[in-house]
C-alpha positions as CSV (number, residue, x, y, z in Angstrom):
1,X,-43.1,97.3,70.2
2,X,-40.6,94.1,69.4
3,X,-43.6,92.2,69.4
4,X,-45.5,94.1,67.0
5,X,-42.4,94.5,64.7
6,X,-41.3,90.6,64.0
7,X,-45.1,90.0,63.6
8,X,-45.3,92.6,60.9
9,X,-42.1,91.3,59.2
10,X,-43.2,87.7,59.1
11,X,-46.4,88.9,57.2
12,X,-44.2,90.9,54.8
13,X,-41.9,88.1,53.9
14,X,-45.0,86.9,52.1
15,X,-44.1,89.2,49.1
16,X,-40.6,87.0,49.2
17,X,-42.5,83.9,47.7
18,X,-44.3,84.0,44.3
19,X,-46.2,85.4,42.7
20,X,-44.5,88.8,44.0
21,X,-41.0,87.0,43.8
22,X,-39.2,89.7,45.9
23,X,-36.8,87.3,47.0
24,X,-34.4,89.3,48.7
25,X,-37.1,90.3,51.4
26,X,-36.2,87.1,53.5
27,X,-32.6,88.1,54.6
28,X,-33.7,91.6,55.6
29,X,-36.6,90.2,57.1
30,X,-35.4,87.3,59.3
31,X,-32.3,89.9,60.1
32,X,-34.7,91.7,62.3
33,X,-35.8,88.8,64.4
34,X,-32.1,87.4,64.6
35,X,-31.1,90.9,65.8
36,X,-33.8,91.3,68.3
37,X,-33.2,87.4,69.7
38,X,-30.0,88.6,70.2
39,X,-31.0,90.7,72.8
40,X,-33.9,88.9,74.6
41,X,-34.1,89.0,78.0
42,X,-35.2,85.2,78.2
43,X,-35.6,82.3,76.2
44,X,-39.5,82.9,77.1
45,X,-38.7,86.9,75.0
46,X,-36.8,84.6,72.5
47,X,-39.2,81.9,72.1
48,X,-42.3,84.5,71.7
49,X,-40.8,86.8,69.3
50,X,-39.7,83.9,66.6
51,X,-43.6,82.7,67.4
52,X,-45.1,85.6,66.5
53,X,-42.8,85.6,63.3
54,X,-43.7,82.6,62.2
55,X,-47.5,83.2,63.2
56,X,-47.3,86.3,60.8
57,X,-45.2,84.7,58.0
58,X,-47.4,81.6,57.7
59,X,-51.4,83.6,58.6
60,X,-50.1,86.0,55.8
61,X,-48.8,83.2,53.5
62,X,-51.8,80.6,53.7
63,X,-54.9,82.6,54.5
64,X,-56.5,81.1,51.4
65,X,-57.2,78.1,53.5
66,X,-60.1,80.2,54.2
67,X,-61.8,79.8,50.6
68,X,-61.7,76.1,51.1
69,X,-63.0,76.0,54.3
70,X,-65.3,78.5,53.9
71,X,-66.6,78.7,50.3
72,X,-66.2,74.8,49.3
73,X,-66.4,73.7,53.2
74,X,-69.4,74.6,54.3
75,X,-67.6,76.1,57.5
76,X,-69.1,79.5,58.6
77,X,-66.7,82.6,58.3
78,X,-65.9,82.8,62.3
79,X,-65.3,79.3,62.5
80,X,-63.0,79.5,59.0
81,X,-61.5,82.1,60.5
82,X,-60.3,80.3,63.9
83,X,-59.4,77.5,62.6
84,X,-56.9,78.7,60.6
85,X,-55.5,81.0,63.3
86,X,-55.3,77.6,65.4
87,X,-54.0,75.6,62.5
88,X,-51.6,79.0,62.2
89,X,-50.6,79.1,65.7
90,X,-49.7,75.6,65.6
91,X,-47.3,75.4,63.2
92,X,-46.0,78.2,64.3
93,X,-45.0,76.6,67.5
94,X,-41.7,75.3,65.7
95,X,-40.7,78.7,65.4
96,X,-41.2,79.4,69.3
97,X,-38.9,76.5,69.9
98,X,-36.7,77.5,67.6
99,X,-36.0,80.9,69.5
100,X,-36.1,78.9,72.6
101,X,-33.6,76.6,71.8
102,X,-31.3,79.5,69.9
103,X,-31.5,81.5,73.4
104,X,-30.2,78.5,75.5
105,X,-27.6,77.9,73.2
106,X,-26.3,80.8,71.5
107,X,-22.3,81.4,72.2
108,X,-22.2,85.3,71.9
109,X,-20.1,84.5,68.8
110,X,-21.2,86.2,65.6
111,X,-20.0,83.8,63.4
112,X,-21.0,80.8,65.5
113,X,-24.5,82.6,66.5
114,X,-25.2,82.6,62.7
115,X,-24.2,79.0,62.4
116,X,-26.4,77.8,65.4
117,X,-29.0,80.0,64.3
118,X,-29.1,78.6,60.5
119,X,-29.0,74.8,62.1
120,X,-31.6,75.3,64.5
121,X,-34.3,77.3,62.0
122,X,-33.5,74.3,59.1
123,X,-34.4,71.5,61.7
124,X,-37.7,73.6,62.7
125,X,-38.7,73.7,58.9
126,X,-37.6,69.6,59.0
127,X,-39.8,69.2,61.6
128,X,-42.8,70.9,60.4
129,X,-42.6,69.5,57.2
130,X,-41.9,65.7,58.6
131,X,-44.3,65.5,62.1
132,X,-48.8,65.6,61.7
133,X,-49.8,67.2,60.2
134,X,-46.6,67.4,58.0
135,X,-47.3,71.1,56.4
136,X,-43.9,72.4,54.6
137,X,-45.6,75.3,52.8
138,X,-43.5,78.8,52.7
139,X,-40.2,77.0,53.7
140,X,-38.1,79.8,53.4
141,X,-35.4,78.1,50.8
142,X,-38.3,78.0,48.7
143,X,-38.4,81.9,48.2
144,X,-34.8,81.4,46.7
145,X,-36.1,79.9,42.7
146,X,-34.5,81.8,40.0
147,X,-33.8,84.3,39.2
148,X,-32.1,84.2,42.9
149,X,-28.9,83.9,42.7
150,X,-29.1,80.9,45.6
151,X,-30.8,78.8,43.2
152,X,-27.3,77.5,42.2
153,X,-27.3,75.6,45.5
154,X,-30.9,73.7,45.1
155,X,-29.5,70.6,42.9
156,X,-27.2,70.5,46.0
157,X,-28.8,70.8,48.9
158,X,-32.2,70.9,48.1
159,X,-34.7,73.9,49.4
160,X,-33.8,73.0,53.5
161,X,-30.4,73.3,52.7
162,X,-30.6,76.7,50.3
163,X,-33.1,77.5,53.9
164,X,-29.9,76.9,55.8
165,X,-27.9,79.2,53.5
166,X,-30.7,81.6,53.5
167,X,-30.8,81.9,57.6
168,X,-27.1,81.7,57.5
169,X,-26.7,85.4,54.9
170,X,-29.2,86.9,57.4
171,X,-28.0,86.1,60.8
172,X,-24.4,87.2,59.4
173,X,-26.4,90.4,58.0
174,X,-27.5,91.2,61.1
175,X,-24.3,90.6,62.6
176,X,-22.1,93.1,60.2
177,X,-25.2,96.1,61.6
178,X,-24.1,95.2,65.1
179,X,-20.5,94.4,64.8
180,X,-18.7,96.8,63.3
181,X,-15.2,94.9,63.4
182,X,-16.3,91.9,62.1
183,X,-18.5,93.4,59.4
184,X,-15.6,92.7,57.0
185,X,-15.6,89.3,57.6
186,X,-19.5,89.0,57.7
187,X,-19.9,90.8,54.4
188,X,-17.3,88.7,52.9
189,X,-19.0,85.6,53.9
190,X,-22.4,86.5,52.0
191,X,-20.6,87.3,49.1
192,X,-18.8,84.2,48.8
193,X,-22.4,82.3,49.3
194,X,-24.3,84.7,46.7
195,X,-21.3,84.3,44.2
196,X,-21.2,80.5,45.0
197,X,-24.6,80.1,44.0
198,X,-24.4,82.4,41.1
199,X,-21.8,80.4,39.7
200,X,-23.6,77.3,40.0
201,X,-26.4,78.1,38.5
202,X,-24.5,77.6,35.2
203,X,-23.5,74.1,35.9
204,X,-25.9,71.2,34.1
205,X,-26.0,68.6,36.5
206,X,-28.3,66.7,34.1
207,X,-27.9,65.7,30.2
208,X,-31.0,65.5,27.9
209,X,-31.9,62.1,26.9
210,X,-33.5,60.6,23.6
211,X,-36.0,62.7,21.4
212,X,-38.6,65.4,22.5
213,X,-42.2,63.9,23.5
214,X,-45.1,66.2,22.1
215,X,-47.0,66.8,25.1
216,X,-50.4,68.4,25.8
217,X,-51.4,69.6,29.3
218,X,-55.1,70.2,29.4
219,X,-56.2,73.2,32.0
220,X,-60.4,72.1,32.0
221,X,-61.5,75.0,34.1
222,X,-64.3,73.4,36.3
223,X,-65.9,74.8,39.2
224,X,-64.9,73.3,42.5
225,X,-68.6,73.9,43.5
226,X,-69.9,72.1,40.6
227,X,-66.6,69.4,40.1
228,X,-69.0,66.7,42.6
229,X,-72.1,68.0,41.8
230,X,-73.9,63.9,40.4
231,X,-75.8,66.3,37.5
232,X,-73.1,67.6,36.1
233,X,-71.0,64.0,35.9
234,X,-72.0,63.5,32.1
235,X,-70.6,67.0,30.7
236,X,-67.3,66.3,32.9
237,X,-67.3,62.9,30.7
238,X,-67.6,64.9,27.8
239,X,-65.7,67.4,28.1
240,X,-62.3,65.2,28.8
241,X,-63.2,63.0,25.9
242,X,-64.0,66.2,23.7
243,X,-60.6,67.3,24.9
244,X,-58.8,64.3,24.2
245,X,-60.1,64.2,21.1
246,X,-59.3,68.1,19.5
247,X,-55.7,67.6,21.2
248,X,-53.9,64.5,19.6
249,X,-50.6,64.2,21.5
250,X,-48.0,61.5,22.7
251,X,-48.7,62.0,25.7
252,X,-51.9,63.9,27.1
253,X,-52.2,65.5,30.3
254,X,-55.7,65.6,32.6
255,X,-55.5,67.4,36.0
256,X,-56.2,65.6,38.8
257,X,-59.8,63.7,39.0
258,X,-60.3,64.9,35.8
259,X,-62.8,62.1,36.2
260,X,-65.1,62.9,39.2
261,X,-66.0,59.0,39.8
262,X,-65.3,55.9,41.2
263,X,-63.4,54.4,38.4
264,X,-66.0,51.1,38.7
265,X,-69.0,53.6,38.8
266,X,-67.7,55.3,34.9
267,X,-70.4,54.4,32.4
268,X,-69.4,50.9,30.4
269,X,-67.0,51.2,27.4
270,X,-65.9,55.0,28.7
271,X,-62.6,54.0,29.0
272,X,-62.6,52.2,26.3
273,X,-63.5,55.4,24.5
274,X,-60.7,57.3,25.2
275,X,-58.5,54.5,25.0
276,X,-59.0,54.0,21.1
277,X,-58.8,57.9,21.0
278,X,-55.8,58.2,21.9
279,X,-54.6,54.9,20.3
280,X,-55.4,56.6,16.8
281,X,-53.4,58.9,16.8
282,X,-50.5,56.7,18.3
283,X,-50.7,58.3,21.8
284,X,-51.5,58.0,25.5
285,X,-53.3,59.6,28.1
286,X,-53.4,60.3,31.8
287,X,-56.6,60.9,33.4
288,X,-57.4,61.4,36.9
289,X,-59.7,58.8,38.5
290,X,-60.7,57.6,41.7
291,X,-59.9,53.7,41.9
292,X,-60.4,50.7,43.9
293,X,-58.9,47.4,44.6
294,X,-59.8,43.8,46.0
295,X,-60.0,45.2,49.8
296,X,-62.1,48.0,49.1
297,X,-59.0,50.7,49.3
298,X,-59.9,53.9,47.8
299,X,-57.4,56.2,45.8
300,X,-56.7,59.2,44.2
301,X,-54.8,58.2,41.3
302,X,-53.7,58.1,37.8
303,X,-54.1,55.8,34.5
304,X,-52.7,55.7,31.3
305,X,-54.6,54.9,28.2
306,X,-53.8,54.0,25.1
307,X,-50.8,52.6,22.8
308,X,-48.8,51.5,26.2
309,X,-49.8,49.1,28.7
310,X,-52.3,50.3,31.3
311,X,-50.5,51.3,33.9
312,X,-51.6,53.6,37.3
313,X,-49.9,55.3,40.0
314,X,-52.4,56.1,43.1
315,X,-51.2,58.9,45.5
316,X,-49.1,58.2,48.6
317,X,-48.7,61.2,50.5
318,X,-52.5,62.1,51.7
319,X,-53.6,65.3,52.7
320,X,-54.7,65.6,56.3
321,X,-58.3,67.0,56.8
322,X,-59.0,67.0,52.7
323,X,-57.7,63.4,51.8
324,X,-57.7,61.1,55.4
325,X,-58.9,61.5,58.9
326,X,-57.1,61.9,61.5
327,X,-57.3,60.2,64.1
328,X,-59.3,62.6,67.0
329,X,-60.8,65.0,64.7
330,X,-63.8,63.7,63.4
331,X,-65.6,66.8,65.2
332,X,-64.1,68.7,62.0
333,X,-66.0,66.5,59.6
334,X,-69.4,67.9,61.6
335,X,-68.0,71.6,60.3
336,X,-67.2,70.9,57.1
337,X,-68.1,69.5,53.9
338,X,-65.2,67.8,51.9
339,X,-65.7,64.6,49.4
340,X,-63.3,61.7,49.3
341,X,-61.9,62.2,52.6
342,X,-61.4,59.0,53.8
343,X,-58.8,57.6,50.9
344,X,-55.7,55.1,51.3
345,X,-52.4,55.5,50.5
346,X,-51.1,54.1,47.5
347,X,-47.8,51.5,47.5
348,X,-44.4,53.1,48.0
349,X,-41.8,53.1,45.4
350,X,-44.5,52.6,42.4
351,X,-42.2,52.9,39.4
352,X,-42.8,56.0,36.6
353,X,-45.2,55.6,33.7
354,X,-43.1,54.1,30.8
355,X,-45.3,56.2,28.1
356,X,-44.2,58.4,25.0
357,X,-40.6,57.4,24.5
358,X,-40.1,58.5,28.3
359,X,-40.3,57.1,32.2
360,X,-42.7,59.9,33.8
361,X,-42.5,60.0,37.5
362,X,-46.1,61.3,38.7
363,X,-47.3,62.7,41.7
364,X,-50.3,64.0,42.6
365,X,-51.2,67.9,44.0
366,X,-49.7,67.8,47.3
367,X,-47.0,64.9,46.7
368,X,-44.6,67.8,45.2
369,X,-44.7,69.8,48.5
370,X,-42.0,66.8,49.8
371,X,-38.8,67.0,47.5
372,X,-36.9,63.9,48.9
373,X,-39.9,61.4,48.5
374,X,-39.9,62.0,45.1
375,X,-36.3,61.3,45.1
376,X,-37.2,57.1,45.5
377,X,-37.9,57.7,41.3
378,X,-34.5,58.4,39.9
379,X,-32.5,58.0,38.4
380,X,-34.9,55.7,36.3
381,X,-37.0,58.7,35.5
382,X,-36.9,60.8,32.7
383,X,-39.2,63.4,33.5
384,X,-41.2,64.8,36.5
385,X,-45.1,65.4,36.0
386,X,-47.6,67.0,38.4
387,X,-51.4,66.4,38.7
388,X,-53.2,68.9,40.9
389,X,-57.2,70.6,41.1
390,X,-56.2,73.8,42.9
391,X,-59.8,74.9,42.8
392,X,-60.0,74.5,46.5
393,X,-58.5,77.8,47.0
394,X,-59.6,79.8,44.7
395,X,-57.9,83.0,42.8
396,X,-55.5,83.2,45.4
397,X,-51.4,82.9,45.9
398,X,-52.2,79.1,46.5
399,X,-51.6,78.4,42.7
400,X,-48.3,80.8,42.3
401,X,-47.0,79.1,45.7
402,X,-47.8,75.6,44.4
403,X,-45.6,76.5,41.1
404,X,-43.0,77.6,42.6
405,X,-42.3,74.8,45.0
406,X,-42.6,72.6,41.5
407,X,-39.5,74.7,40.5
408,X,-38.0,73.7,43.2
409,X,-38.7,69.5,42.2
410,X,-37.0,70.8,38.8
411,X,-33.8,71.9,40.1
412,X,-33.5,69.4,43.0
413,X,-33.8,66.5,40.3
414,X,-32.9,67.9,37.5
415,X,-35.5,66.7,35.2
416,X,-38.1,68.9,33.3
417,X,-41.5,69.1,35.4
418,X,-44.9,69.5,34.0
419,X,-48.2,70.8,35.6
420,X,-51.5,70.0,34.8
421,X,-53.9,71.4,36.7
422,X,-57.8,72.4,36.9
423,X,-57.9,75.9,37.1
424,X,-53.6,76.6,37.6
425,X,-51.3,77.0,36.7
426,X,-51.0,74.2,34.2
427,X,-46.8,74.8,33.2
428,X,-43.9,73.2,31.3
429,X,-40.3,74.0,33.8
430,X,-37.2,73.2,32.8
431,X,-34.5,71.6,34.8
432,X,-32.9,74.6,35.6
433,X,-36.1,75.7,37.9
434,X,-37.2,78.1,34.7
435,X,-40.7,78.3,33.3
436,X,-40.4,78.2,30.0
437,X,-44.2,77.8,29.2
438,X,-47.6,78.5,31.1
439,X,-51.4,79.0,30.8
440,X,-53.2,81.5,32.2
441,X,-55.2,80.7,35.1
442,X,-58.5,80.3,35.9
443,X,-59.1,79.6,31.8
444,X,-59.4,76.7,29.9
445,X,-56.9,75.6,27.4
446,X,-54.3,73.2,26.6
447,X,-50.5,73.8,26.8
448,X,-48.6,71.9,24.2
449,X,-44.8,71.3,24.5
450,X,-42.3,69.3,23.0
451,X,-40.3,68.3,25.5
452,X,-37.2,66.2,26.4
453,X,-36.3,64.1,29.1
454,X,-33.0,64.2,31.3
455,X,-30.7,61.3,33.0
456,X,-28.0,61.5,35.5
457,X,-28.3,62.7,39.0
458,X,-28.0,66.2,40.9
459,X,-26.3,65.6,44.2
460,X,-29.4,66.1,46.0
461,X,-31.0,63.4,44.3
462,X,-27.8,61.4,45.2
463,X,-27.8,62.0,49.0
464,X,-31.7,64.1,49.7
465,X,-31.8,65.7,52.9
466,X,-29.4,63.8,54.6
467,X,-25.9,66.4,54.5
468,X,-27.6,68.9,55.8
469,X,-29.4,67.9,58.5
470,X,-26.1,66.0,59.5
471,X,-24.8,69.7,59.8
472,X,-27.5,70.9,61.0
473,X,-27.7,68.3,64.3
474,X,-24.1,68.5,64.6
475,X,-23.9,72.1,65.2
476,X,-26.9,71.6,67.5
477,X,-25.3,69.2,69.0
478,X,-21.8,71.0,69.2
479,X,-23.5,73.8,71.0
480,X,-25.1,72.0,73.7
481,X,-21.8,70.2,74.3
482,X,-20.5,73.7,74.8
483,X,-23.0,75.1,76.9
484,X,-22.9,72.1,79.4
485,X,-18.8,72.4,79.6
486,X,-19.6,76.3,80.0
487,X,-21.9,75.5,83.0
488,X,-19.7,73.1,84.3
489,X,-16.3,75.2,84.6
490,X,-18.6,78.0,86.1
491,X,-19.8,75.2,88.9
């Protein structure tokens, strides 16, 4: 029964992230794994029940890998269907040693239990976010966007640290049900985190800078099935120069590979084209584009055209499976069908777009899933812009997750971010993590916004990831110092 009822919770914290925003789940959730790790027999108990959790949490949370796999793939539903439990099961395995390592170490302290316990679950999310195949989707700090009263701590510790707070509130929560005379004291520490963050929500870590840039985001809409399809290359031309053209702006906005080509396989003078489009009306634009350099490398990046200088930024962060090949699993590339998988990374540090009046840090689709390497930016930039085709994954909670992890970029750098997406959700946010403007997905439109950008720095953007996972390996390390002097007084 134990088993069965911290896999059922981890598929219920789901409804914590968007687009059901029922933030509060988490606590109450993870309470009831803390509570029964508490009293596991064994770190093998310990390490299976924060498995399963995590198995539930994540097969709940990303089961639209199946559309791309399956509908766009080419991979037959059984096949989808396992791989993703696999790919599941995985990641999940950071949760196993996560119980594992709580079980070995835990004092039978409450308040030091709680501590250990928010270290060691902030270092698994590290890990799965930093070692192959890198995947830091449904972090749980990332449930906490407004109007969550922990949002206050984002522009300091980013979304592992707001995790770490997170863990913290519900390993003390489930320490107040099961000790009654320190429930005083537990209580009283959640309050003083919730009012903390509440409180800092109100402070502008950021300032405004110079005049508003008009901007427009253009949604196009296209099919996945039909985005690589050669016969339909000429009305995707069209349509992006049709668009440019109806929607004069300072700055205009094409999802990512907006243009399905080769950037030396475009017809002659296309560029051009919308280069003196948006040049008449005093203006730039960013399109999507596969390029190429002397060596051959391929890209996925994005070029300006138009009043400013040419410039590009090509995408660094690749995804695994979709973007490169890994090394040892070509026998996935005889399941499935996926173009413009073998790409290179582009150069590191590649400074923001100087375009509009403003210095536009761009990254591309899953680039924005990694707050501190977006950090390298600032504080030169002004504001933070996303490119992204979500059409892999259909009408699903992909495109709500995605947006809300860009809320999270807002608040850790606090800088305005913008969206521009295929098929969602293309979005204006403001520093403060708040979405102030979005299209409705899965149509085709263009958001226009006037927006400003912002200087300073938050103290994430200062220091990343770096004071809290100090704390985070110091208690670690704290409690294995105390476990080994334990063991050796007993000896």
């Amino acid at each position: 029964m134990p088993f069965l009822i911290v896999f059922f919770a981890g598929v219920l914290s789901v409804f914590a992230y968007a687009p059901f925003g029922l933030f509060p789940l988490i606590p109450v959730l993870w309470a009831i794994l803390f509570f029964l790790l508490c009293r596991a027999p064994s770190s093998a108990r310990a390490a299976a029940l924060s498995f399963l959790w995590g198995f539930g949490a994540l097969l709940a949370g990303i089961c639209w890998l199946y559309i791309a796999l399956n509908r766009y793939g080419g991979v037959s539903a059984p096949i989808s269907a396992i791989l993703i439990a696999l790919f599941c099961a995985a990641l999940a395995i950071y949760y196993a040693l996560a119980g594992w390592a709580f079980f070995r170490l835990k004092h039978n302290v409450w308040w030091r239990d709680a501590l250990l316990a928010a270290a060691i679950w902030t270092l698994s999310e590290w890990l799965r976010g930093a070692v192959f195949p890198a995947f830091p989707w449904l972090s749980m700090g990332y449930s906490q966007t407004p109007p969550s009263p922990l949002a206050g701590w984002v522009p300091l510790f980013g979304s592992y640290g707001t995790g770490f707070l997170l863990i913290l509130i519900s390993a003390l929560l489930a320490a107040a049900v099961q000790e009654n005379s320190k429930r005083i004291h537990a209580i009283l520490a959640i309050t003083a985190i919730i009012l903390g963050g509440a409180v800092l929500r109100a402070v502008s870590w950021t300032q405004p800078v110079g005049p508003a840039t008009r901007f427009a985001l253009v949604q196009t809409n296209v099919a996945q099935e039909e985005k690589w399809q050669a016969d339909r290359g000429e009305d995707f031309l069209r349509l992006n120069y049709e668009l440019l053209e109806r929607n004069p702006a300072q700055v205009v906005v094409f999802p990512e590979t907006s243009l399905p080509y080769l950037i030396g396989q475009l017809p002659t003078g296309y560029l051009d084209a919308l280069r003196e489009l948006a040049r008449a009306t005093k203006g730039d634009a960013i399109v999507g584009v596969i390029t190429q350099d002397n060596a051959n490398g391929i890209y996925n990046s994005a070029v300006s055209l138009g009043v400013s200088p040419t410039q590009t930024y090509s995408k660094r962060h690749l995804v695994p499976f979709g973007e490169f090949r890994p090394y040892m699993f070509g026998w996935f590339y005889d399941l499935a069908n996926i173009p413009m998988s073998d790409l290179a990374r582009g150069p590191a540090n590649q400074p923001p777009l100087r375009i509009g009046g403003q210095r536009i840090a761009v990254d591309i689709c899953y680039e924005d899933v990694f707050g501190e390497e977006l950090l390298y930016a600032l504080p030169e930039a002004t504001i933070m812009l996303n490119m992204s085709n979500l059409a892999w994954y259909g009408d699903s909670h992909a495109q709500p997750q995605h947006l809300q992890m860009e809320r999270m970029r807002a608040m850790e750098t606090g800088r305005p971010m913008l969206s521009a997406t295929n098929t969602g959700m293309t979005a204006v946010i403001d520093p403060h993590g708040q979405v102030t403007e979005v299209l409705p997905p899965f149509s085709d439109g263009v958001l226009k916004a006037d927006v400003r950008g912002y200087q300073g720095m938050t103290p994430y953007a200062r220091w990343g990831n770096w004071p809290v996972l100090v704390l985070a390996w110091s208690l670690v390390v704290w409690a294995v110092y105390c476990v080994a002097r334990k063991n050796r007084s007993i000896r």
